[in-house]
C-alpha positions in Angstrom: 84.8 137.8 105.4 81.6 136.8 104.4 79.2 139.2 102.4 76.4 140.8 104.8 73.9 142.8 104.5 71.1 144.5 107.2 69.1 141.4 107.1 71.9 139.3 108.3 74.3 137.0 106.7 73.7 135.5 102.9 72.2 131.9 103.2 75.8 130.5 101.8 77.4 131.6 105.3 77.8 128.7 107.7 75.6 128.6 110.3 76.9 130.4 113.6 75.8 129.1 117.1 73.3 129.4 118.6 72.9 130.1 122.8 69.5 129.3 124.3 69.2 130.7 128.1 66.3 129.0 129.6 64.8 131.1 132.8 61.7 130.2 135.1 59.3 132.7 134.7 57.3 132.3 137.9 60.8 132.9 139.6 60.7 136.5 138.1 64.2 135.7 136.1 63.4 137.6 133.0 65.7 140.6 133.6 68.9 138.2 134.8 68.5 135.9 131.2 68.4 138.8 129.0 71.3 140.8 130.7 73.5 138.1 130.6 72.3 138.1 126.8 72.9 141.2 126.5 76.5 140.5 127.7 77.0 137.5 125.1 75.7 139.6 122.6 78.1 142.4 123.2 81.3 140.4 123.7 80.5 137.9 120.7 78.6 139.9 118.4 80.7 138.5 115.5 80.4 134.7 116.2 76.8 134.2 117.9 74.2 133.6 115.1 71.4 134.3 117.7 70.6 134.5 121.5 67.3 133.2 122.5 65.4 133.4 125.9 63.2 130.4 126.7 60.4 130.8 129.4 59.9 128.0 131.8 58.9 127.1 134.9 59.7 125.7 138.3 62.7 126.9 138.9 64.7 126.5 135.4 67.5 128.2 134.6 70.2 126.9 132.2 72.0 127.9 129.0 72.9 125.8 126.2 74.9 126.7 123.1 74.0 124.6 120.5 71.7 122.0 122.7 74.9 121.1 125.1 74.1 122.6 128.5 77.1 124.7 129.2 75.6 126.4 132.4 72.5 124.2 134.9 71.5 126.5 137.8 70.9 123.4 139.9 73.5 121.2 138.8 76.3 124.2 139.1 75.3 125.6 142.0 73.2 128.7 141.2 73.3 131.7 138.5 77.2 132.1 136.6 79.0 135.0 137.4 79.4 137.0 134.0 83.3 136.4 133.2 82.4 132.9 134.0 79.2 132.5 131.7 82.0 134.4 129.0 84.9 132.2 129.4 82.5 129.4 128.8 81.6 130.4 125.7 85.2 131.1 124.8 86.1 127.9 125.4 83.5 126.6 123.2 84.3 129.1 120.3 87.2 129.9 120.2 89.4 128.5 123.1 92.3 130.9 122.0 90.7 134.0 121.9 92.0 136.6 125.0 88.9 138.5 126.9 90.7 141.2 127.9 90.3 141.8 131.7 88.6 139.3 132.2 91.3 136.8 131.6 93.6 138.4 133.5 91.6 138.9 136.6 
């Protein structure tokens, strides 16, 4: 494992992702973007290298990890459920790694 410290990794670590969650503003989405941050944050605190939320507007809600759109509220059909925003990720980090309950739900 890589040396840390509390300002974060040394500057010789590879880069980790990166999730943006973009969330219209006017549509009062604040609190659904940074709970399902929250929930990246708590089930991949080892791999992310950040989280960001992105204001917008007119009706914009979509997350991309490293600028590929993973999740598009209009083009999926709404907000992802949790286990699938998770298993998303998963499959883009680490495709073998077991979520628990959540896979086997």
């Amino acid at each position: 494992m890589a040396p840390t410290s509390c300002y974060g990794p040394r500057m010789t670590d590879a880069p980790k992702p990166r999730i943006v969650i973009t969330y219209c503003r006017q549509c009062q989405w604040l609190l659904r973007a940074a709970w399902m941050a929250q929930e990246l944050l708590s089930t991949f605190a080892e791999d992310l290298g950040e989280v960001t939320l992105k204001p917008a507007t007119g009706g914009a809600f979509a997350i991309d990890l490293d600028g590929e759109t993973i999740w598009e509220r209009k083009r999926d059909g709404g907000f992802p459920d949790v286990k699938t925003l998770k298993q998303l990720v998963r499959d883009h980090l680490d495709p073998q790694r077991d979520l628990g309950h959540l896979d086997r739900a």
